[in-house]
C-alpha positions in Angstrom: 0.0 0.0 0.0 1.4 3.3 -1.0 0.6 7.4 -0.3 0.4 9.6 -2.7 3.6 10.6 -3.2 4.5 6.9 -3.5 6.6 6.2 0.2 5.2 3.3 2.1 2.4 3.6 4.5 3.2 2.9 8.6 0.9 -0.4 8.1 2.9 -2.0 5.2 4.8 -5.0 6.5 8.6 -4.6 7.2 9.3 -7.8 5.1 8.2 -5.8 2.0 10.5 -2.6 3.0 13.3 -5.0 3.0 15.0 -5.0 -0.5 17.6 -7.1 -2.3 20.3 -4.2 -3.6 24.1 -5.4 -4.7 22.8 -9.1 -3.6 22.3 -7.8 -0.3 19.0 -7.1 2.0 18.5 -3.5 2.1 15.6 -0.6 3.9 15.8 2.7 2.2 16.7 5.6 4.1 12.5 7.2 3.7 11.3 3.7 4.9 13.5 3.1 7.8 13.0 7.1 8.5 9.4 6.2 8.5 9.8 3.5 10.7 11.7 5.3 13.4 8.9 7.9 13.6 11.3 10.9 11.8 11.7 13.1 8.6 13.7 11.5 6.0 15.8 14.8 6.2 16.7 14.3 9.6 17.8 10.5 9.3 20.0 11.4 6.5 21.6 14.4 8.5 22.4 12.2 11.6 24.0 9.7 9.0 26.2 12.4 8.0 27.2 13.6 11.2 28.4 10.2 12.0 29.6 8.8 8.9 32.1 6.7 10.7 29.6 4.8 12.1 28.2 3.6 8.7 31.0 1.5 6.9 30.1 0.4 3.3 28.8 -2.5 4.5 26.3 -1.0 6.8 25.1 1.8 4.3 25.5 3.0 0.8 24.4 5.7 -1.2 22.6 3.5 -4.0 22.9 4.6 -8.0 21.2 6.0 -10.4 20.7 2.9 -11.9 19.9 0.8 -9.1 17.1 3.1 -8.2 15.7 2.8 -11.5 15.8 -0.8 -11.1 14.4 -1.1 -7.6 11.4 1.7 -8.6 10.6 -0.2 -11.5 10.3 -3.4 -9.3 7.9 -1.8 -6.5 6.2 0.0 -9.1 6.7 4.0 -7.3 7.7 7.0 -8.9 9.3 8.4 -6.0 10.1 8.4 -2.1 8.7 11.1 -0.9 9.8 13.5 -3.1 13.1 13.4 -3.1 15.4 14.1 -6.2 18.7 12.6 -4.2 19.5 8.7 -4.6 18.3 7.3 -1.2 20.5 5.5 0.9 20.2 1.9 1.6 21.0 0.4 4.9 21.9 -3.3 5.5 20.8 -4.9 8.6 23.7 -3.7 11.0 23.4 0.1 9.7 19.6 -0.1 10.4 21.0 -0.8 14.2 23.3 1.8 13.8 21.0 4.1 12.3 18.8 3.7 15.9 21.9 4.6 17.6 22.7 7.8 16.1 19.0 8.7 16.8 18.2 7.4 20.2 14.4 7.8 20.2 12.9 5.2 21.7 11.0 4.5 18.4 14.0 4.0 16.9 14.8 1.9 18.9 11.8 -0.3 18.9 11.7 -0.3 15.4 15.3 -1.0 15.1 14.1 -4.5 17.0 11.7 -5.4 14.5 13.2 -4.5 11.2 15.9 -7.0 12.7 13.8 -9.5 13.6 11.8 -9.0 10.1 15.7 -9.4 8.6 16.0 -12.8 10.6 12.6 -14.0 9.3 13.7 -13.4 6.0 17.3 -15.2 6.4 15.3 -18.3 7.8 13.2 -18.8 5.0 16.0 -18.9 2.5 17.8 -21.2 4.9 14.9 -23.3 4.5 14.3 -23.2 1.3 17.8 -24.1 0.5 17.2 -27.3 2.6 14.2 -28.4 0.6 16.7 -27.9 -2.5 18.9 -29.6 -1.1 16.9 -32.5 0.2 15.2 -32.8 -3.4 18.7 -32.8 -5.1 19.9 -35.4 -2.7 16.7 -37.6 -3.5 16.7 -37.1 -7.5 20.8 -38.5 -7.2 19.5 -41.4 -5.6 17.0 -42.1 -7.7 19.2 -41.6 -10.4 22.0 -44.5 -8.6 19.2 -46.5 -8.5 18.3 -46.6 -11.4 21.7 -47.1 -12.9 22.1 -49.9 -10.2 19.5 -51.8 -11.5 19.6 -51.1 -15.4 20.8 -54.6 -16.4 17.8 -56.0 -14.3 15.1 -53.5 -15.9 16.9 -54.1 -19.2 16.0 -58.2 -18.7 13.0 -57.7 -17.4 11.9 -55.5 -20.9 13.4 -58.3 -22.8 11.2 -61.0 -21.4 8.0 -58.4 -21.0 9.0 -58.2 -25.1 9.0 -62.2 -25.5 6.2 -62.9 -23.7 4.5 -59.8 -26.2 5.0 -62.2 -29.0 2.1 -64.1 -30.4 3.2 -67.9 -29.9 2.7 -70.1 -32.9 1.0 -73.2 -32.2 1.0 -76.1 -35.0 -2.8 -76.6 -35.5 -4.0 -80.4 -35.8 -6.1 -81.6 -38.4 -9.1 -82.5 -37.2 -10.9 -85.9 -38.7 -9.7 -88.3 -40.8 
């Protein structure tokens, strides 16, 4: 569910604020904002303040490209209005990004966008177990049916020879 400038609304699920950028799980700087209760304006000015605090792998500015790519995906125009590319924060700068705010929404939130992160990280854990436990079944399958092709090849042959129509030398009948 959007607004109409095209940010999220508060009652959107985290799960669907979470977003796969440079293969990894991202929020957007006007989301998380959102989520901690405060303007977009003043999330990204507390970022700056304490850039040292958000390493490349907790936060990136994202490019022009990829937020063409991820707009086109959620179907928005916009967040919030904004002309600058958003910034995208991985699960340890959302943490960080309560830090450096230290509302107790933030903090809060922080818990949950977390927790949503986790959720997330366990169903591709599953999933890859059900791939793997499919791939491991399909191989034996496979072994045994290459253990038992000289048996299945016999058994066609005498399913063939029993096929055959058996010629039976008739008897005159009478004299």
């Amino acid at each position: 569910m959007t607004n109409p400038k095209g940010a999220y609304s508060v009652s959107t699920p985290i799960e669907h604020r979470i977003h796969l950028v440079r293969n990894q799980r991202v929020v957007l700087a006007p989301d998380l904002a959102q989520l901690y209760g405060v303007p977009t304006k003043r999330l990204n000015e507390q970022v700056k303040r304490n850039r040292e605090r958000f390493p490349n792998d907790f936060m990136f500015q994202m490019s022009d490209q990829e937020v063409s790519n991820l707009r086109s995906q959620i179907a928005t125009s916009s967040w919030g209005g904004t002309r600058a590319r958003p910034y995208a924060f991985t699960e340890h700068g959302v943490v960080m990004a309560a830090n450096v705010l230290s509302s107790p929404l933030a903090i809060q939130s922080s818990i949950l966008i977390v927790r949503a992160f986790l959720r997330l990280r366990q169903m591709v854990l599953e999933h890859g177990d059900l791939k793997r436990r499919l791939e491991m079944l399909e191989s034996k399958l496979a072994k045994g049916f290459h253990a038992h092709e000289q048996e299945l090849l016999e058994i066609r042959f005498l399913i063939a020879q029993l096929e055959k129509p058996i010629d039976i030398k008739k008897r005159r009948l009478g004299f």
